[in-house]
C-alpha positions in Angstrom: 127.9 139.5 107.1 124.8 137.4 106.6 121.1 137.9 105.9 119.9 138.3 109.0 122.8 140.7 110.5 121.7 142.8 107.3 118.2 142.9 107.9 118.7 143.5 111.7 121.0 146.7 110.7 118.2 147.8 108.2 115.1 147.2 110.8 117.0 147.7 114.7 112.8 147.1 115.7 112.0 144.3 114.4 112.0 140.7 116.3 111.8 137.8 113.8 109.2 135.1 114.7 110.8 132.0 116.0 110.2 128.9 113.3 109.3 125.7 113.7 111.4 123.3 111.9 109.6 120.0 111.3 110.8 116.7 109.7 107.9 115.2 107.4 107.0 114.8 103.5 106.4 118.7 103.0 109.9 119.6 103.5 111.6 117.0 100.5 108.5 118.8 98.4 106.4 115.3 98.2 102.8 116.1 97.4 100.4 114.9 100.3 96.7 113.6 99.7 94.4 113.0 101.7 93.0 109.7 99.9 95.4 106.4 101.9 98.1 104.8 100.0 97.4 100.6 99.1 99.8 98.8 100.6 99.7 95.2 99.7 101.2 91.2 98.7 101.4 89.4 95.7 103.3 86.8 94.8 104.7 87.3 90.8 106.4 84.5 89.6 106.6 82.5 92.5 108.1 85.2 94.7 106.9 88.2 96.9 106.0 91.3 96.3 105.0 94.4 97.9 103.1 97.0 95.8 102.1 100.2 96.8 99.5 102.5 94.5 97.1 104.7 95.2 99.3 108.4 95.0 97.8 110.9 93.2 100.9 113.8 93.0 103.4 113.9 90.1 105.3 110.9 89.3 108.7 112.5 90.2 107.6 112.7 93.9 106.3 109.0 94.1 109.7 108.1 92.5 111.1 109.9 94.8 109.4 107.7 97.4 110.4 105.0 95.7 113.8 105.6 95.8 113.7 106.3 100.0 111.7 102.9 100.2 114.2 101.1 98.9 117.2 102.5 100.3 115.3 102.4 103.9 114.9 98.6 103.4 117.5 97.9 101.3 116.0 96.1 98.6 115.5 96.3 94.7 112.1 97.8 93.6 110.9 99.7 90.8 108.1 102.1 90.3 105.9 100.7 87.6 102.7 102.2 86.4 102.0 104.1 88.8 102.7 102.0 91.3 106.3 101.0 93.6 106.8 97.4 93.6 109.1 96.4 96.5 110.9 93.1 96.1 110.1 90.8 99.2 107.1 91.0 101.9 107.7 94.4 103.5 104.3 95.8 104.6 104.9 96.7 108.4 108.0 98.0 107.9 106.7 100.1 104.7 103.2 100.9 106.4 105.2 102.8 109.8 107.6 104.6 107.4 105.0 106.4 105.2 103.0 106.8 108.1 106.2 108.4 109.4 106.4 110.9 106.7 102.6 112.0 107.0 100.8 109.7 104.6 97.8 107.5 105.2 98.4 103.9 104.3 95.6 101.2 104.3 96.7 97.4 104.0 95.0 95.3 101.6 95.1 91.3 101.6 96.7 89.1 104.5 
């Protein structure tokens, strides 16, 4: 017997509201701001880079990011100084995934 066959037998009256489930940042427990992410392109030692600052939540959530950024693209990346660095030029592909999960991205350079 369950949770909800429990409370059912305690409250015969009541109907439970129906819930939305919805897929975005809130749910893994990211922080969301209202300021837009920097997406943008260096080059650092002769290759490309992709570095994306601007987040103002904890740094566990932004590594967090991190982490789904990387596995998304498949790449090597750290998150250094407040910022994710992304191996290789992935801005499109970055800018539609954290516009995805809710954020507000703005490109800077190229």
């Amino acid at each position: 017997m369950d949770l909800q066959d429990q409370l059912k037998n305690l409250f015969p009256d009541h109907e439970p509201e129906p819930q939305e489930e919805t897929e975005d940042a809130n749910d893994l427990g990211i922080w969301m701001q209202d300021d837009p992410l920097i997406c943008k392109y260096e080059k650092r030692k002769g290759k490309p880079v992709t570095i994306i600052e601007g987040y103002t939540g904890a740094d566990s959530d932004f590594k967090i990011l991190a982490k789904e950024l990387k596995t998304m693209l498949g790449v090597g990346g750290s998150f250094k100084k407040e910022s994710i660095l992304i191996q290789g030029d992935y801005r499109d592909k970055i800018m539609t995934f954290l516009k995805e999960k809710g954020f507000r991205v703005k490109r800077v350079g190229g």
